[in-house]
SEROLUM-280684 format. One record per residue: residue in three letters; residue number from 1; x, z, y of N, C-alpha, C in turn. Coordinates in nm, 4 decimals. Atoms other than C-alpha are relative to their C-alpha. Example, Ala and Ser with C-alpha at 12.3 -4.5 7.8 and 13.67 -1.06 7.14 Angstrom:
+-----+-----+----------+----------+----------+----------+----------+----------+----------+----------+----------+
: res :   n :       nu :       nw :       nv :      cau :      caw :      cav :       cu :       cw :       cv :
+-----+-----+----------+----------+----------+----------+----------+----------+----------+----------+----------+
: ala :   1 :   0.0890 :   0.0000 :  -0.1190 :   1.2300 :   0.7800 :  -0.4500 :   0.0900 :   0.0000 :   0.1200 :
: ser :   2 :  -0.0820 :  -0.0060 :  -0.1190 :   1.3670 :   0.7140 :  -0.1060 :  -0.0770 :   0.0730 :   0.1090 :
+-----+-----+----------+----------+----------+----------+----------+----------+----------+----------+----------+
This chain:
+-----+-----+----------+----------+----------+----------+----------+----------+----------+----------+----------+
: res :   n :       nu :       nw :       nv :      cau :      caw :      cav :       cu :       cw :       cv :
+-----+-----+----------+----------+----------+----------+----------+----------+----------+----------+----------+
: unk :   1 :   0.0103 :   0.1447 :   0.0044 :   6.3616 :   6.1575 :   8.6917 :   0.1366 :  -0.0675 :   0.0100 :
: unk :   2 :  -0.1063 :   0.0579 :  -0.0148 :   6.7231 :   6.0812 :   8.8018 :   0.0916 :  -0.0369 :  -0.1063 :
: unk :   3 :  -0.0509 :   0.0136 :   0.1286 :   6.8406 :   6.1331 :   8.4254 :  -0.0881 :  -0.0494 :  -0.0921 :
: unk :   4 :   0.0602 :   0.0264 :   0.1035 :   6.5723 :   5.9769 :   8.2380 :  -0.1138 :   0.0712 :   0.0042 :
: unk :   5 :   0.1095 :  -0.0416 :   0.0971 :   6.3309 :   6.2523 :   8.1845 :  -0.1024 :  -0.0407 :   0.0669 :
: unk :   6 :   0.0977 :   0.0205 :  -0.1205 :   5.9882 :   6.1412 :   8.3011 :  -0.1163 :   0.0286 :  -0.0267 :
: unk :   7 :   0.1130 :  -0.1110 :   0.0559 :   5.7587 :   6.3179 :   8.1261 :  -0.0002 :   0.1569 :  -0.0124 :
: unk :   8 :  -0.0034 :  -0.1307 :   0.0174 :   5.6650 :   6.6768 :   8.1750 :  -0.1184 :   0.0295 :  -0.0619 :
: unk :   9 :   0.0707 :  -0.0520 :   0.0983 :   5.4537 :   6.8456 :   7.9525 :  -0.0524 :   0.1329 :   0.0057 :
: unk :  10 :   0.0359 :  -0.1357 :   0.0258 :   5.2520 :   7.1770 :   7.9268 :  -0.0222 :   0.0174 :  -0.1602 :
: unk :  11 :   0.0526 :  -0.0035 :   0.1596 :   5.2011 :   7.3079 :   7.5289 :  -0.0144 :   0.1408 :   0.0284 :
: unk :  12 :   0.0303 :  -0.1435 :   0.0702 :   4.9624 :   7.5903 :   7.4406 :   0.0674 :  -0.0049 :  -0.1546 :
: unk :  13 :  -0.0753 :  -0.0141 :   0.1408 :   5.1512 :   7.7182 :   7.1028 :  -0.0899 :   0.1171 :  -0.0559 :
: unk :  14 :   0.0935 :  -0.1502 :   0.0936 :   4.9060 :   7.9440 :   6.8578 :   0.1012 :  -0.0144 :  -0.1228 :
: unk :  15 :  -0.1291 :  -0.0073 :   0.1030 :   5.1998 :   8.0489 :   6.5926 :  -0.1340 :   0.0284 :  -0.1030 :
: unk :  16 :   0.0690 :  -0.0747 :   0.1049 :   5.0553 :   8.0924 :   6.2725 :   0.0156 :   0.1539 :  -0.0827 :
: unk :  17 :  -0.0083 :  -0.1609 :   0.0236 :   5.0042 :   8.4602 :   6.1404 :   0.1613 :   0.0066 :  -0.0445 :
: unk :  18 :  -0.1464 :  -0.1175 :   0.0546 :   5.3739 :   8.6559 :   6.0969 :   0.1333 :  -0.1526 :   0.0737 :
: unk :  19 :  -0.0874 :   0.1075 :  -0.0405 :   5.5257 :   8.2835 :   6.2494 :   0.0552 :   0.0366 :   0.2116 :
: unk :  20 :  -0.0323 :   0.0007 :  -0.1553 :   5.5442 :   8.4238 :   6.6348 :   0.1276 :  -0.0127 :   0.0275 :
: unk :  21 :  -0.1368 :  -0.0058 :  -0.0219 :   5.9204 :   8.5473 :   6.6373 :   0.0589 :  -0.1222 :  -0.0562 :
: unk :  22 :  -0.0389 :   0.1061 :  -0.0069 :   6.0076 :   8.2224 :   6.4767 :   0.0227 :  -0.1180 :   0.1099 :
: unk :  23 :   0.0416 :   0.0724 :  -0.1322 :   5.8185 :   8.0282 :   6.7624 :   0.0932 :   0.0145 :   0.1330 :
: unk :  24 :  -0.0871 :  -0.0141 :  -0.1278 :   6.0025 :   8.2037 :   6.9721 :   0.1695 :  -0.0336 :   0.0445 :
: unk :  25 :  -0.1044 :   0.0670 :   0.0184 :   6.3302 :   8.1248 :   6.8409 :   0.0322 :  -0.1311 :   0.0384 :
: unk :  26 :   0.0238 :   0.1261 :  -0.0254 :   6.2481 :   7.7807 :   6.8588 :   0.0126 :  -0.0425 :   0.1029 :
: unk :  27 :  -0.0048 :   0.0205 :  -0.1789 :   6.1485 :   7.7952 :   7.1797 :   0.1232 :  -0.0041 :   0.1012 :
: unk :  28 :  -0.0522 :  -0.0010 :  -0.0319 :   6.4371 :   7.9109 :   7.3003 :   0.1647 :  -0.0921 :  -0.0203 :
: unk :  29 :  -0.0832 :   0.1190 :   0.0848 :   6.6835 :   7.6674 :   7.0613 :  -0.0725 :  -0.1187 :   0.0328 :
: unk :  30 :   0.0296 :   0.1687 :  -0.0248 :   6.4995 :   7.3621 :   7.1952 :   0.0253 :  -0.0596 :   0.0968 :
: unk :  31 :  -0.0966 :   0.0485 :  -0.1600 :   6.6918 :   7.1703 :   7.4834 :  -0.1338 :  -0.1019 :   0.0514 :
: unk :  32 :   0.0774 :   0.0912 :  -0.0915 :   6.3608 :   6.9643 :   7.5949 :  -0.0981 :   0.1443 :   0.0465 :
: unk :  33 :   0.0921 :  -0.0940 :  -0.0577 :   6.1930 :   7.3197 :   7.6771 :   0.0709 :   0.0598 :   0.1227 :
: unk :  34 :  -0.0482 :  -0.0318 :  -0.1214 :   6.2581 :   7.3935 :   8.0426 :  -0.0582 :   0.1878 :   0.0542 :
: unk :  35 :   0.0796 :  -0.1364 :  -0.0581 :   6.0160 :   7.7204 :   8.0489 :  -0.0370 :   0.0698 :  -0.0939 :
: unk :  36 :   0.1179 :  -0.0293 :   0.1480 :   5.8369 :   7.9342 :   7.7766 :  -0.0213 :   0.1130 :   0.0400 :
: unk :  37 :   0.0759 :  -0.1446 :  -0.0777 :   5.6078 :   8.2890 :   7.8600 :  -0.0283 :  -0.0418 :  -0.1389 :
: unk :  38 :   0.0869 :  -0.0760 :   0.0368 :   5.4804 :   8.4654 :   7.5912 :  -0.1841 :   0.0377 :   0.0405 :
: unk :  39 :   0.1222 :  -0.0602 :  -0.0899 :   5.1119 :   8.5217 :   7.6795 :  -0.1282 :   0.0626 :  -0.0798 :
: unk :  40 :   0.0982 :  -0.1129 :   0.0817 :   4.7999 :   8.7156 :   7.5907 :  -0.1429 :  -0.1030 :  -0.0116 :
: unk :  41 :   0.1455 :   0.0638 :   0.0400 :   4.4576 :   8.5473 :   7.4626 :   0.0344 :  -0.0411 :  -0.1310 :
: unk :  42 :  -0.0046 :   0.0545 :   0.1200 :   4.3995 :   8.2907 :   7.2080 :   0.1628 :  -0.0619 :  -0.0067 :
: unk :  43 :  -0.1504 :   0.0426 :   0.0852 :   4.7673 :   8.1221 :   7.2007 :   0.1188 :   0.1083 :   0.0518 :
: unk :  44 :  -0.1156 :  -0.1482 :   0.0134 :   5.0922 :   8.3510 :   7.1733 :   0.0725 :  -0.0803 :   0.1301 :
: unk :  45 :  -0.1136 :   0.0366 :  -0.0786 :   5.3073 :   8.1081 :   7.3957 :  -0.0336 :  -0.1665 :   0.0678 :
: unk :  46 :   0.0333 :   0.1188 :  -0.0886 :   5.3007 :   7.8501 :   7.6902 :   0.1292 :  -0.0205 :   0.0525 :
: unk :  47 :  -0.0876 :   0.0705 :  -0.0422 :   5.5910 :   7.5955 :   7.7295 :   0.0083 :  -0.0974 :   0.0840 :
: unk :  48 :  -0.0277 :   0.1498 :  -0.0277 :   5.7164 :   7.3611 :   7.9612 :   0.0859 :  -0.0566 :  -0.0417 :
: unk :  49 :  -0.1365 :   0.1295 :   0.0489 :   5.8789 :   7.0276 :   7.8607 :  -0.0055 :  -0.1179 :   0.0378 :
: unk :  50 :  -0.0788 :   0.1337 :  -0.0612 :   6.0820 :   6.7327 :   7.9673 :  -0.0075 :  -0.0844 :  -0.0822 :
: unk :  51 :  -0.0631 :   0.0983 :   0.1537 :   6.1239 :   6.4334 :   7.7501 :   0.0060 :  -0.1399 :   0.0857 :
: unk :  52 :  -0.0188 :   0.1041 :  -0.0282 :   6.2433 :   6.1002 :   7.7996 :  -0.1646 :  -0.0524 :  -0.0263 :
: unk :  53 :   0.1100 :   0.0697 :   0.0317 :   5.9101 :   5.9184 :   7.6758 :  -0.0525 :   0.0977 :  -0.1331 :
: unk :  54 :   0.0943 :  -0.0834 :   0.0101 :   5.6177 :   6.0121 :   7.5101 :   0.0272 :  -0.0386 :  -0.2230 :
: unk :  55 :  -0.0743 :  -0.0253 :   0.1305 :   5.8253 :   5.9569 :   7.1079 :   0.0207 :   0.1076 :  -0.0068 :
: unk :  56 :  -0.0807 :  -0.0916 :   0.0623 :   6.0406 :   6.2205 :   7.1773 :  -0.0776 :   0.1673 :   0.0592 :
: unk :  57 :   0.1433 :  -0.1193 :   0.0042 :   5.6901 :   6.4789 :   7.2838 :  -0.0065 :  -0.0053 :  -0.1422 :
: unk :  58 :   0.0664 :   0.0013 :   0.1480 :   5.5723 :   6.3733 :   6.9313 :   0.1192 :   0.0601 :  -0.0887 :
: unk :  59 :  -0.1065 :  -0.0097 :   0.0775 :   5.9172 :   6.4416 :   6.7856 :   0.0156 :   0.1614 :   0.0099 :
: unk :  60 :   0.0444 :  -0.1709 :  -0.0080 :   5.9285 :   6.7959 :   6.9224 :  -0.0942 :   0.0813 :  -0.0332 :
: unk :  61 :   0.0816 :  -0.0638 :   0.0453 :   5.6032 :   6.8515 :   6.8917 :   0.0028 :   0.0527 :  -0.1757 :
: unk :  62 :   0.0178 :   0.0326 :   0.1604 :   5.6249 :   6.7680 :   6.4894 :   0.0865 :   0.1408 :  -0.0635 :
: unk :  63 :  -0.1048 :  -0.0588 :   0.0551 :   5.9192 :   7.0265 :   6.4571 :  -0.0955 :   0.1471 :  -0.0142 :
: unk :  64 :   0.0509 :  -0.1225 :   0.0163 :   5.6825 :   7.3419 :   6.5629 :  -0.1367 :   0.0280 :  -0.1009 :
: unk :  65 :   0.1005 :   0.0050 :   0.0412 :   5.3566 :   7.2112 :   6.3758 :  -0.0265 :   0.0533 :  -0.1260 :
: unk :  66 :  -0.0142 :  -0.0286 :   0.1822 :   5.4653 :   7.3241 :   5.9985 :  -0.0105 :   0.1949 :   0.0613 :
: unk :  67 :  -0.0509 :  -0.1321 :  -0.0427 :   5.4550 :   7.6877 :   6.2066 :  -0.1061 :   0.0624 :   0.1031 :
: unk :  68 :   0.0822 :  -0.0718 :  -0.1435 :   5.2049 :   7.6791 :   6.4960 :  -0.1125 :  -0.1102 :  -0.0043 :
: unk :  69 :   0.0606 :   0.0540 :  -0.0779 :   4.9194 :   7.5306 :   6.6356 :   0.0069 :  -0.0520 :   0.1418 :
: unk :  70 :  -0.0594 :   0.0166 :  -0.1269 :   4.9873 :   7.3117 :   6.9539 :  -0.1172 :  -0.1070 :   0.0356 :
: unk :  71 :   0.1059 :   0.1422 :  -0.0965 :   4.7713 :   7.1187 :   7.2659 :   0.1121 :  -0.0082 :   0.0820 :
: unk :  72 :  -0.0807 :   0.0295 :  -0.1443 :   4.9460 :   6.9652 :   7.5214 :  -0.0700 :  -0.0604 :   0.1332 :
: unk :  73 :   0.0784 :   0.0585 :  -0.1589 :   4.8680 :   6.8511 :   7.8850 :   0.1077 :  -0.0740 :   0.0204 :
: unk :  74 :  -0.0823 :   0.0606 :  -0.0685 :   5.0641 :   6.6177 :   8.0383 :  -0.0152 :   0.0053 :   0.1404 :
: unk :  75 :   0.0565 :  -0.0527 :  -0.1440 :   5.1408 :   6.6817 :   8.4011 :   0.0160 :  -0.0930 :   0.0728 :
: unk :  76 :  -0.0126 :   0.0726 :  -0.1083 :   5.0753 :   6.4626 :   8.6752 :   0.0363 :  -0.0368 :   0.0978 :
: unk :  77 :  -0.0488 :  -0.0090 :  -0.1232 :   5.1715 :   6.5518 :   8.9696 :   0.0006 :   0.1776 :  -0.0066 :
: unk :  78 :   0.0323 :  -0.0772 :  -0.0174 :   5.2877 :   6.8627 :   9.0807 :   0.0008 :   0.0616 :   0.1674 :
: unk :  79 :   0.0588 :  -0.0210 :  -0.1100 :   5.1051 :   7.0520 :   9.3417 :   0.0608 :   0.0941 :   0.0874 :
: unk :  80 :  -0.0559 :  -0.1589 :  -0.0505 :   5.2847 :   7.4109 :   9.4252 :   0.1176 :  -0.0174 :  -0.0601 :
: unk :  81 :  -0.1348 :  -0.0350 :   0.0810 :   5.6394 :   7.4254 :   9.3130 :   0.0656 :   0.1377 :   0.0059 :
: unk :  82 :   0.0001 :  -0.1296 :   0.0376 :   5.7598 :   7.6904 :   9.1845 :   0.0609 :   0.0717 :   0.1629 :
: unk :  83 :  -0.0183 :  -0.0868 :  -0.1229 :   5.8158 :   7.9662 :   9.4958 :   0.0043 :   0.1948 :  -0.0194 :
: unk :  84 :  -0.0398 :  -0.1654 :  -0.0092 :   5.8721 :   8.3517 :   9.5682 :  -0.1710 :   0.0286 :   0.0808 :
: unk :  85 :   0.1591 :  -0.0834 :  -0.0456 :   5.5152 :   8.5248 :   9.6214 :   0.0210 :   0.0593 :   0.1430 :
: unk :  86 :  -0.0552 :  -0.0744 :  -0.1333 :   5.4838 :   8.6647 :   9.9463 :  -0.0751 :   0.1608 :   0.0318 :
: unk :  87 :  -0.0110 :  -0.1474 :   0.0593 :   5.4750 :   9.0515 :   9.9683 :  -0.0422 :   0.0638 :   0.1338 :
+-----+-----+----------+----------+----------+----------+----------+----------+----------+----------+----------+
């Protein structure tokens, strides 16, 4: 929040067939993605993201859509921050 961003974002990403390693490129070349896992079910990959306002979601979003299938959540509040498991 102190720089602007004030939107965080969850996106399921379903790449389209032979598009994953692209996705993933992407993923990692995109400066509003703070997080990205690989994961197993129906979508290949789950990102988090920052953005000033809810333009420059649509603007990102638009870049992966010619490539993937995407939902997003917008997050509200968060409840657990991230932490070390206890063993």
């Amino acid at each position: 929040h102190a720089v602007g961003m004030t939107i965080t974002a969850l996106i399921r990403i379903r790449p389209m067939p032979g598009e994953a390693k692209r996705i993933g490129v992407m993923l990692s070349e995109t400066p509003e993605v703070i997080e990205a896992d690989r994961v197993t079910g129906d979508d290949g990959f789950i990102a988090k993201v920052i953005v000033a306002k809810m333009g420059d979601l649509e603007a990102m979003l638009d870049r992966f859509l010619p490539f993937a299938a995407a939902s997003t959540a917008i997050i509200q509040s968060s409840l657990v921050k991230r932490r070390i498991p206890k063993i």
